[in-house]
C-alpha positions as CSV (number, residue, x, y, z in Angstrom):
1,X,0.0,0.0,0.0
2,X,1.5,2.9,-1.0
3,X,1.2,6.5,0.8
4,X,2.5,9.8,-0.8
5,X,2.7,12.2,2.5
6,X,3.0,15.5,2.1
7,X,4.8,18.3,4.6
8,X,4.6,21.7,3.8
9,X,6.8,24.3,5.6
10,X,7.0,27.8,5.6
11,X,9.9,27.3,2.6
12,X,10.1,24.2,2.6
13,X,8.4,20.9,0.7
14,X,9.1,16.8,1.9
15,X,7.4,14.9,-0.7
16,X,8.1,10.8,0.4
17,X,6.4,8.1,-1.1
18,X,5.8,5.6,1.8
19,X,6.0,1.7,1.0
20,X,5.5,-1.3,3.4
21,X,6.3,1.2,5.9
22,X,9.6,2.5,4.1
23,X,10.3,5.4,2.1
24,X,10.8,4.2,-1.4
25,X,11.2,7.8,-3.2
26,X,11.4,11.7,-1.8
27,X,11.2,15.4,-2.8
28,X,13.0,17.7,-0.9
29,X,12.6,21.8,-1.7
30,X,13.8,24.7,-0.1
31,X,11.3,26.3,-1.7
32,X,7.8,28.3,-0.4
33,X,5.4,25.7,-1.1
34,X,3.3,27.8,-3.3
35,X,5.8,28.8,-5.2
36,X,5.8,28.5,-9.3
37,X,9.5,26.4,-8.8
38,X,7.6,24.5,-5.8
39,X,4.3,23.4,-7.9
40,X,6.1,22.5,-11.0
41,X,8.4,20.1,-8.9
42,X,5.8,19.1,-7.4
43,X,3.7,17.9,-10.3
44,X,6.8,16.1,-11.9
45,X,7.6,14.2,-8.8
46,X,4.2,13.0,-8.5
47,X,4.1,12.1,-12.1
48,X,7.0,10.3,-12.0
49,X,5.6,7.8,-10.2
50,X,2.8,5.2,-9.7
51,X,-1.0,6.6,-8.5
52,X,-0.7,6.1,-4.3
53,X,-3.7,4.4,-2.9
54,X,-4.0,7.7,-0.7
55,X,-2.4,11.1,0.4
56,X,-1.2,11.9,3.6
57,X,-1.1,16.0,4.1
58,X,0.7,17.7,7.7
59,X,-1.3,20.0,8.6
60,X,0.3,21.9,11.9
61,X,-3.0,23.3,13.2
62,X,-6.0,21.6,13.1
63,X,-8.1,24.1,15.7
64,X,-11.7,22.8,16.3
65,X,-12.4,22.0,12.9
66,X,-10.0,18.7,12.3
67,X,-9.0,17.5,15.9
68,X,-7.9,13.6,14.4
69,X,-6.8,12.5,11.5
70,X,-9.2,13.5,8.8
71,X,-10.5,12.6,4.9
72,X,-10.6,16.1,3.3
73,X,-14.0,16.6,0.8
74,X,-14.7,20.0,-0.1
75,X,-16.6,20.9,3.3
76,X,-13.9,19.9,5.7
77,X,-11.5,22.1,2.7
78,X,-13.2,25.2,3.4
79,X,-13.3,24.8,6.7
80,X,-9.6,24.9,6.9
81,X,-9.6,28.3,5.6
82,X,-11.1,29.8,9.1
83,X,-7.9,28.5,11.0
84,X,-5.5,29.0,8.4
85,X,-4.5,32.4,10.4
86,X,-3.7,30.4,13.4
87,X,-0.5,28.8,12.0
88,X,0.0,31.6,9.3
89,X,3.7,29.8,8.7
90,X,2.3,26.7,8.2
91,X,-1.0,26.0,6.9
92,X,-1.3,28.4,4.6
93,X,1.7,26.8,2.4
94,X,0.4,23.2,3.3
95,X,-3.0,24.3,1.8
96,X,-1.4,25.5,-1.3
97,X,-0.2,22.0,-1.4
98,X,-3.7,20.9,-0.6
99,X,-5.3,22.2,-3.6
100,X,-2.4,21.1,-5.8
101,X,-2.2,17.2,-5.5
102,X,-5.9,17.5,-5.0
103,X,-6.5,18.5,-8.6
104,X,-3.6,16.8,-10.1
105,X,-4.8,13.0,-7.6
106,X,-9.0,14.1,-8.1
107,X,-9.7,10.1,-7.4
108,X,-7.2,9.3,-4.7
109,X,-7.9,9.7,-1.2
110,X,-6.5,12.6,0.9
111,X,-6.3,13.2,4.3
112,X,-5.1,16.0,6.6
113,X,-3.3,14.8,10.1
114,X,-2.7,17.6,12.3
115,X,-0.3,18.3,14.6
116,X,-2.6,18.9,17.6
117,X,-4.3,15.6,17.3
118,X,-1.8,14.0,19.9
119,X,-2.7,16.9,22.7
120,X,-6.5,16.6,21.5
121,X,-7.2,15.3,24.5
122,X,-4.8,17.2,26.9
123,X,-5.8,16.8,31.0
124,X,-7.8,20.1,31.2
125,X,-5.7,21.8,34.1
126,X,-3.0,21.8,31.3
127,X,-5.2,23.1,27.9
128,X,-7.3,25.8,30.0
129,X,-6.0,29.1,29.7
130,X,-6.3,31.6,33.0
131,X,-8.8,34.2,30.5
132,X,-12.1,35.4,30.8
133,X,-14.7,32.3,30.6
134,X,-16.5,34.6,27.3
135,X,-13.2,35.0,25.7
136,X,-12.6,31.2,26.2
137,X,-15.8,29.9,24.5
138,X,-16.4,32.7,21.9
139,X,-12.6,32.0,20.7
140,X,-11.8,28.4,21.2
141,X,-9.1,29.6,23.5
142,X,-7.0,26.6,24.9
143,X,-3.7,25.3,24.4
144,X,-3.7,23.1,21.6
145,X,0.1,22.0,21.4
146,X,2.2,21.0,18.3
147,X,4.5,18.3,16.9
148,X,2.2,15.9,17.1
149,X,3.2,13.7,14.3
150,X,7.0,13.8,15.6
151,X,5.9,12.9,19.3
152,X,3.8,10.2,18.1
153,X,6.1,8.5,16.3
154,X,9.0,9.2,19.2
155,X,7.0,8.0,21.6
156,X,6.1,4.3,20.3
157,X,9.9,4.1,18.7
158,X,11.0,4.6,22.4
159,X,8.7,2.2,24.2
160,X,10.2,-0.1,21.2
161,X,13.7,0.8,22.0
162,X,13.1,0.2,25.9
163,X,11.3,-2.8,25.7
164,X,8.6,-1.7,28.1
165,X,4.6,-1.3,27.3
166,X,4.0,2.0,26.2
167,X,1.0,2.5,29.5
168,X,3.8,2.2,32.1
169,X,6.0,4.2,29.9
170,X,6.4,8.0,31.2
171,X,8.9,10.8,29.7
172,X,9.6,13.7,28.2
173,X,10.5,14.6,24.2
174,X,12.0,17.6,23.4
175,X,11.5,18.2,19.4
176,X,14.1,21.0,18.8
177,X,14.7,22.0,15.2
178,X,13.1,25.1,13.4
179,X,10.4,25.0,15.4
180,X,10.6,23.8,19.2
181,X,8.5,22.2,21.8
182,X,8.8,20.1,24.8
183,X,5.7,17.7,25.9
184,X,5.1,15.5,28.7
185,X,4.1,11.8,27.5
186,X,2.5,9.7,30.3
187,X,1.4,6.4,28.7
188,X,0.9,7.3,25.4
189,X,-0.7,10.2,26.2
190,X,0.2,13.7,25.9
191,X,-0.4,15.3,29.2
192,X,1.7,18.7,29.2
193,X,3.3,20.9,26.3
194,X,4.8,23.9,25.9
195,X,3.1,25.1,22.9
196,X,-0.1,27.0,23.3
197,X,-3.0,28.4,21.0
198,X,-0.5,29.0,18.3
199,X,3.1,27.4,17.3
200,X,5.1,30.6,18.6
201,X,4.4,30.0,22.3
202,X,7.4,28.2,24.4
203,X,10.9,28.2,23.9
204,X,13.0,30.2,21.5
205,X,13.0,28.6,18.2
206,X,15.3,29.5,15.2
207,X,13.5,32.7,13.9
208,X,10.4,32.6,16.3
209,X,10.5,34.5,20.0
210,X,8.6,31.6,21.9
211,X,7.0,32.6,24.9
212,X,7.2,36.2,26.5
213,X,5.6,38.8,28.4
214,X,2.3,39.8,27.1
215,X,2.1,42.9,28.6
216,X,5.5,43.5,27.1
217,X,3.9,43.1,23.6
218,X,1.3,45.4,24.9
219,X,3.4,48.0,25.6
220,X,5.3,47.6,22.5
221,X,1.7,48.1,20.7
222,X,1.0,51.1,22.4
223,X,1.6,54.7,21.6
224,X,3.0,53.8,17.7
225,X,6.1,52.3,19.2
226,X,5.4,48.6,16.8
227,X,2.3,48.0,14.5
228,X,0.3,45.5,14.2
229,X,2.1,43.7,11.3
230,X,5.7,45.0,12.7
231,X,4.9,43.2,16.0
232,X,3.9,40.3,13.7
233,X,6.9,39.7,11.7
234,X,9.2,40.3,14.1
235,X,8.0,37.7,16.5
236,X,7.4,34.8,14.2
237,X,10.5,35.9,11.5
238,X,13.3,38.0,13.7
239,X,13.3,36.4,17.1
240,X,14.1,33.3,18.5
241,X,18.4,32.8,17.8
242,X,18.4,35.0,14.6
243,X,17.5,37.9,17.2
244,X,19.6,36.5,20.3
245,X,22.4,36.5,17.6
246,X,21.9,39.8,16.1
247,X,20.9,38.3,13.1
248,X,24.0,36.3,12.3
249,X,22.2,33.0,11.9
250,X,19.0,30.9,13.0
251,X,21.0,27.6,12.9
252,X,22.7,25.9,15.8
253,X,24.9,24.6,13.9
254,X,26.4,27.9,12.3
255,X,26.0,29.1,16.3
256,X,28.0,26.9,17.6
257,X,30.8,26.8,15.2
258,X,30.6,31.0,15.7
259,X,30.8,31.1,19.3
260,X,34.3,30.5,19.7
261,X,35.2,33.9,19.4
262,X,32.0,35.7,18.9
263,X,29.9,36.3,22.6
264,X,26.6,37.1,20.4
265,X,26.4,33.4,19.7
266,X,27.6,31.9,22.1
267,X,24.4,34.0,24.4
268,X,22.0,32.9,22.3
269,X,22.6,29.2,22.8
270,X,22.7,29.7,26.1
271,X,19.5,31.8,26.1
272,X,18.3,28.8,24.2
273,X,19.7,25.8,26.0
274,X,18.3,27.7,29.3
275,X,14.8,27.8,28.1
276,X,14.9,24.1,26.4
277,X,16.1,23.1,29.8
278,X,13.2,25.0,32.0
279,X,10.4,23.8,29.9
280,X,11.7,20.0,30.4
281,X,11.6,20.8,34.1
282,X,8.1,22.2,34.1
283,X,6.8,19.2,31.8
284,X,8.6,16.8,33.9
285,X,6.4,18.2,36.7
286,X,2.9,16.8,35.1
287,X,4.2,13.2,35.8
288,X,5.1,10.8,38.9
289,X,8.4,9.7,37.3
290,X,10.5,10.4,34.9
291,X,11.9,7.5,32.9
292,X,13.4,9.2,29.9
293,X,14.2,11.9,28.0
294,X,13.7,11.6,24.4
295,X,16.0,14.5,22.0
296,X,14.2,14.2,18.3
297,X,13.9,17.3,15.5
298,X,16.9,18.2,13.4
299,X,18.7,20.3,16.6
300,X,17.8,17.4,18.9
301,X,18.9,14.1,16.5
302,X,22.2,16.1,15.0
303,X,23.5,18.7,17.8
304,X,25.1,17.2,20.3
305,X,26.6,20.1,22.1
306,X,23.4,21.3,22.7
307,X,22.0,18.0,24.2
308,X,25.2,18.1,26.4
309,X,24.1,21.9,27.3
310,X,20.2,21.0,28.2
311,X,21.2,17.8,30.0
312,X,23.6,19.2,32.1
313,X,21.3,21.0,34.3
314,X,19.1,18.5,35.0
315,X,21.1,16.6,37.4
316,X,18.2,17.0,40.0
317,X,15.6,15.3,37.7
318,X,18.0,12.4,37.6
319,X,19.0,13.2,33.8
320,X,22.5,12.6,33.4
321,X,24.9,13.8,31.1
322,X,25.4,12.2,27.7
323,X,28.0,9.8,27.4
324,X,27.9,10.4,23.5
325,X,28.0,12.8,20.7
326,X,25.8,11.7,17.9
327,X,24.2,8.0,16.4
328,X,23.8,6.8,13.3
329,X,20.6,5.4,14.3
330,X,18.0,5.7,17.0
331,X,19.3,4.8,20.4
332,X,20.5,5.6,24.1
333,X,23.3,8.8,24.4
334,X,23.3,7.8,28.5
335,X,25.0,5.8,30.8
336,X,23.3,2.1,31.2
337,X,23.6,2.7,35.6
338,X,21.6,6.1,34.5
339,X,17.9,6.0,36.4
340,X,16.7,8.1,33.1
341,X,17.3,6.9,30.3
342,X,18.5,9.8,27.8
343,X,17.2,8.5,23.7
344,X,17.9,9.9,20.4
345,X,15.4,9.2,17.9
346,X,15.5,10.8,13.9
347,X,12.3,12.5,13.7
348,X,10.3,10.3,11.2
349,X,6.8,12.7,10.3
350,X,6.9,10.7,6.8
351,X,6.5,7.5,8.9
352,X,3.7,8.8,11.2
353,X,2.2,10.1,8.3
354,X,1.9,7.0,6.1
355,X,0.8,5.3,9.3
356,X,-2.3,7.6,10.5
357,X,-3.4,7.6,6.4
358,X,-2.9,3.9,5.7
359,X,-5.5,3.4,9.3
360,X,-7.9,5.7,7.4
361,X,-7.5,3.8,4.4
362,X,-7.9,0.7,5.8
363,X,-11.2,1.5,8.4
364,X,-12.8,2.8,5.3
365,X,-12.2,-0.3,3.1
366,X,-13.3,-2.9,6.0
């Protein structure tokens, strides 16, 4: 059975054809998905290769409207338009996308699988927001959290790599790359995260500010100091490490390399590694043990030095330092005596894709 998923970024498009649960052929563009260059690869790829049996589409925020993994018809398509200003990175592009292999695949099945379906059912102490009740129901205002599809598949690939059953299982996964989140994963289950209503809340990220003071932004609103669309852009495209490094790069990689002999980087992976490190602590809170800590997302499977940075203050959790730099395949970066267990794990969204479509596929056929 053959799955072609789909993951659009804000300039970026991951075509991967998905068979018997490998990826037999991929597309990779740093491109803005709705892009003339984008589309035309797009259709070639796509042409290139045999009719899938369905289409698997990311689709970072779901809202109300999609809260599971979801066949798209032309009602639930619409509907996407009223949240597509909730993630205006992500789903815009991925609807682009959408509409594109929608008309080009008219007979195939598609289906949307959104981020926020693995916090859809969040405990509500953690998804209720301290706002006025009117402003709560009017609005749909609640944490909704993000990185689903990367903590689902994390999360069964570690109860695999520990040999335990995944309801006895309790950690926390950091996803660090572009975009960053930490959640809390008791049993499965996503109990705590540190995203919110939209994908800019909680830790720094590589252009995006994470969480901060709201009155801070109100302020900064006031008087003509920022507009609207100033405020806007500068969260979501000049914060995060591009701002902590006065612009000289978004990428931890480039960062570390810099901060050798330049203090601009070097703070702003601290800042960052500071922030990673608090959030873990606060999700670590929403559970009765802690018996890993799962690194996954580009900066978490392929930056080592900033694994060695988070872990290092977190002694008092029982996380202990990593005893190596980086794997070549999923696996354990601790000690064996160490009472958590510290994992690596290659984020694998084309994986948990193909898996959450090919369950559609199948329930529909039976």
């Amino acid at each position: 059975m053959a799955i072609l998923t789909v993951n659009a970024g804000s300039h970026s498009v991951h075509l991967v054809y998905v068979d018997n649960g490998s990826a037999a052929a991929r597309l990779d563009l740093s491109e803005p998905p709705g892009s003339a260059t984008a589309m035309k690869a797009v259709g070639a790829f796509v042409e290139q290769h045999e009719v899938p049996h369905a289409v698997g589409h990311r689709l970072v925020h779901g809202g109300d409207v999609v809260r599971q993994t979801t066949v798209v018809d032309d009602e639930v398509r619409g509907a996407l338009d009223d949240i597509s200003d909730l993630a205006p990175l992500h789903v815009p592009p991925a609807l682009a996308l959408l509409d594109r292999l929608r008309y080009q695949l008219p007979d195939v099945l598609h289906v949307v699988c959104p981020d926020t379906a693995f916090h859809a059912d969040l405990p509500v102490v953690a998804a209720t927001y301290a706002l006025p009740t009117l402003w709560r129901s009017r609005w749909g205002l609640r944490r909704y959290g993000f990185h689903g599809l990367s903590y689902a598949w994390a999360s069964r690939r570690a109860t695999e790599l520990l040999g335990r059953d995944t309801s006895e299982l309790q950690m926390v996964i950091a996803h660090l790359g572009g975009g960053a989140s930490v959640c809390a994963v008791d049993g499965g289950r996503s109990v705590d995260t540190s995203m919110g209503f939209t994908p800019l809340d909680g830790v720094p990220m590589s252009t995006r500010s994470g969480a901060v003071d709201p009155g801070m932004l109100i302020w900064l609103l006031r008087d003509g100091r920022l507009s609207l669309d100033e405020l806007a852009h500068g969260l979501y495209r000049e914060s995060g490490l591009l701002g902590l490094s006065d612009r000289r790069s978004g990428d931890t990689r480039e960062l570390v390399a810099a901060a050798v002999d330049d203090p601009t980087a070097g703070l702003a992976l601290d800042v960052y590694v500071h922030r990673v490190r608090r959030e873990i602590a606060a999700a670590a809170s929403s559970l009765s043990r802690l018996d890993a800590l799962v690194f996954t997302g580009e900066i978490g499977w392929d930056q080592p030095e900033v694994r060695h940075g988070v872990c290092l203050g977190l002694g008092q959790l029982g996380v202990p330092t990593p005893v190596r730099g980086n794997r070549t395949d999923d696996g354990k970066v601790s000690p064996d005596s160490a009472r958590v267990t510290v994992l690596v794990i290659e984020t694998r969204e084309d994986l948990q894709i193909a898996v959450e479509t090919r369950t559609v596929l199948r329930s529909r056929s039976a």
